[in-house]
C-alpha distance (Angstrom), angle and dihedral (degrees) to the residues before:
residue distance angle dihedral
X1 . . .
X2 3.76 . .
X3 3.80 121.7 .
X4 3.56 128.1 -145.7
X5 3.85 108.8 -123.2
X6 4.02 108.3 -100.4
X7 3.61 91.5 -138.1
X8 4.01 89.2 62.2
X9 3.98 90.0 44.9
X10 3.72 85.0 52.9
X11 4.10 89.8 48.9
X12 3.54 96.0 44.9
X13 3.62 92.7 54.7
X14 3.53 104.8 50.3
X15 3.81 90.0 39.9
X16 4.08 94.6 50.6
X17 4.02 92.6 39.9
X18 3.94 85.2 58.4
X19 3.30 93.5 48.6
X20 3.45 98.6 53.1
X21 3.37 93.7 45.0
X22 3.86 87.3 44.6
X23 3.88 83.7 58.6
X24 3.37 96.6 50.8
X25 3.86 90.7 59.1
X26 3.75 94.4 54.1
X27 3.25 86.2 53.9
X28 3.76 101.1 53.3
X29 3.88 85.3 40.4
X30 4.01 87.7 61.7
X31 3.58 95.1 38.5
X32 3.87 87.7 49.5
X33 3.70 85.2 56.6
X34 3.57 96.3 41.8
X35 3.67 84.1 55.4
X36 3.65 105.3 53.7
X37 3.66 110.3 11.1
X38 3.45 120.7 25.7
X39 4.15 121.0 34.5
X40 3.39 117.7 -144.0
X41 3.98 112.2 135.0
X42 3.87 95.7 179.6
X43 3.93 87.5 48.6
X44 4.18 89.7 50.2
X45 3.73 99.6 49.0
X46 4.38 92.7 55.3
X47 3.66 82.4 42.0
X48 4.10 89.8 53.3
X49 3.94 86.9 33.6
X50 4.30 90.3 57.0
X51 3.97 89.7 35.5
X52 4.12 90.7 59.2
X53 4.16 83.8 52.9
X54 3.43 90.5 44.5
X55 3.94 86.9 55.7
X56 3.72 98.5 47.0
X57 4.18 86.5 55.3
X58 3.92 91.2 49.5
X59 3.57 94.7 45.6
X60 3.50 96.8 54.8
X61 4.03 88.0 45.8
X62 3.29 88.0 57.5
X63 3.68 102.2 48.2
X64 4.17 79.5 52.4
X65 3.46 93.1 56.5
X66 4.07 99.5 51.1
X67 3.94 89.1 42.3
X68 3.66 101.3 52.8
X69 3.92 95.3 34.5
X70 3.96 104.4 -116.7
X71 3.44 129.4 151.2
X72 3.96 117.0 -117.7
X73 3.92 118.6 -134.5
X74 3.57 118.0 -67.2
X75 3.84 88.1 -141.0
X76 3.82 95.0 61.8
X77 4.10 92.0 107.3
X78 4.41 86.0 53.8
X79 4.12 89.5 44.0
X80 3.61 92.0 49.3
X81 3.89 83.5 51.5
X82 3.45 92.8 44.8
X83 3.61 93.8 46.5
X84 3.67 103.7 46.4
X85 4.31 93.3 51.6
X86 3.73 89.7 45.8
X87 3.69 91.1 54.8
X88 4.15 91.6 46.2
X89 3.55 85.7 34.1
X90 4.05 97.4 57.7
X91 3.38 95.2 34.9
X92 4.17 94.5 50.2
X93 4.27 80.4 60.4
X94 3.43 98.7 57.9
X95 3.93 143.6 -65.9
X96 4.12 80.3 -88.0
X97 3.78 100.8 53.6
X98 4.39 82.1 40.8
X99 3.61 90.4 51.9
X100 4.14 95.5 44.9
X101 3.74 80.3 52.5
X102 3.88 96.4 62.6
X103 4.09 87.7 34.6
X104 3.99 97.2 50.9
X105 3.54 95.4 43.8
X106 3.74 97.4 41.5
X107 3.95 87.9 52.2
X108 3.79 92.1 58.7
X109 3.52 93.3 44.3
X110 4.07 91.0 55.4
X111 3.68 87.5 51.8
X112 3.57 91.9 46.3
X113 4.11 91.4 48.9
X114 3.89 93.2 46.4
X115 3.64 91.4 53.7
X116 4.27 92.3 49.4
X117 4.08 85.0 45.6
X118 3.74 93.7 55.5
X119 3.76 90.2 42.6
X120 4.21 94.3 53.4
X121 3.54 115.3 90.5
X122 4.12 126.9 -161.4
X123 3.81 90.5 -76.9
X124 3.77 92.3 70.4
X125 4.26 101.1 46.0
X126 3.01 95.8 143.2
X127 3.64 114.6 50.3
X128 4.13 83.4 31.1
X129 4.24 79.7 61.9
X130 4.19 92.9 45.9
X131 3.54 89.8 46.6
X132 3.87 92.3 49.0
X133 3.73 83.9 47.9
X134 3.92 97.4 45.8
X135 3.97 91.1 51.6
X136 4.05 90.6 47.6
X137 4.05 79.7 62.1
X138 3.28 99.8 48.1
X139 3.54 100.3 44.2
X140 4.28 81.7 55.6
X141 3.56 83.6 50.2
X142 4.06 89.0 50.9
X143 4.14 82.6 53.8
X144 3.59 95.0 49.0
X145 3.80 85.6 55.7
X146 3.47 98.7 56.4
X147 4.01 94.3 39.1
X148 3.87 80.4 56.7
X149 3.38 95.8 50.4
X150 3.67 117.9 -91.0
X151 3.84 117.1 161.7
X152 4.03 142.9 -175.2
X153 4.04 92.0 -160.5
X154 3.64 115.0 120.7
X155 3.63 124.2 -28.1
X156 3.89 85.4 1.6
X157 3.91 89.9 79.5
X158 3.12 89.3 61.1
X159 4.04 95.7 48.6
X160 3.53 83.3 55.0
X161 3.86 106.1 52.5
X162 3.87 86.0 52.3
X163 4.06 90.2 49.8
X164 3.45 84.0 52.0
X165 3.56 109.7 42.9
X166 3.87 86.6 49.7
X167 3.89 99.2 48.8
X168 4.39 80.4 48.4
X169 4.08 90.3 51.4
X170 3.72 91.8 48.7
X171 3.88 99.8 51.0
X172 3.64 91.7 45.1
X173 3.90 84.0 54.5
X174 3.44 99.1 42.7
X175 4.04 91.7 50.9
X176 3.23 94.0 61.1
X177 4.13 111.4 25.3
């Protein structure tokens, strides 16, 4: 049987418990907006709805990380940062720009999950399996986004390219650091 290099486990890991937890934070960011700015009940409850996901996938990241001994990012404390004021931040511009948000980071993060799935071999089943699960989620949450909304017209391209270009930045970090 083929094993999946430890070294990649140990990437993998750290870089999907980040983003998780990364997830989370936009989350609370919106929902802190949703809160005390901007009023939009309907909006809220998906955004609580995707945020409880979001949970389940960090948890289980987490529990990963303790059990086989790896280090987390050191640049959790500036993601959580990062996270939380692009989820106010999005959501302050408009239920679009909040929406594109969820869409553009949830469409890096099912490229990003496709590519760890096709490296996992047998020896890894069962975090191969979450991680097949996780990106079924956030490819719903992806739909949600664009039910809601979301958009790539106009100055919302360019929204998106920065979402993106970020959430790319911060998993190559989190890899390796």
């Amino acid at each position: 049987m083929k094993k999946t290099d430890k070294k990649k486990i140990e990437e993998f890991i750290r870089v999907d418990h980040a983003g998780e937890r990364g997830a989370i934070k936009i989350y609370e960011g919106q929902l802190l907006a949703l809160n005390t700015v901007i009023k939009d009940d309907n909006l809220k409850k998906k955004v609580e709805e995707m945020k409880i996901h979001e949970k389940e996938h960090c948890d289980y990241f987490e529990k990963e990380i303790k059990k086989r001994n790896i280090k987390p990012t050191k640049f959790l404390p500036l993601w959580d940062l990062l996270g939380v004021s692009l989820g106010f931040g999005s959501t302050i511009l408009g239920k679009k720009a909040a929406m594109l948000c969820t869409a553009s980071v949830e469409e890096v993060i099912d490229e990003h999950y496709a590519n760890q799935i096709s490296q996992l071999q047998a020896d890894e089943k069962k975090l191969k399996d979450k991680i097949i699960k996780f990106r079924e989620d956030e490819l719903h949450h992806r739909d949600i986004a664009y039910n809601e909304g979301a958009t790539k017209k106009g100055i919302y391209s360019f929204f998106d390219r920065i979402i993106k270009t970020g959430s790319k930045i911060a998993i190559n970090i989190s890899e390796k650091v």
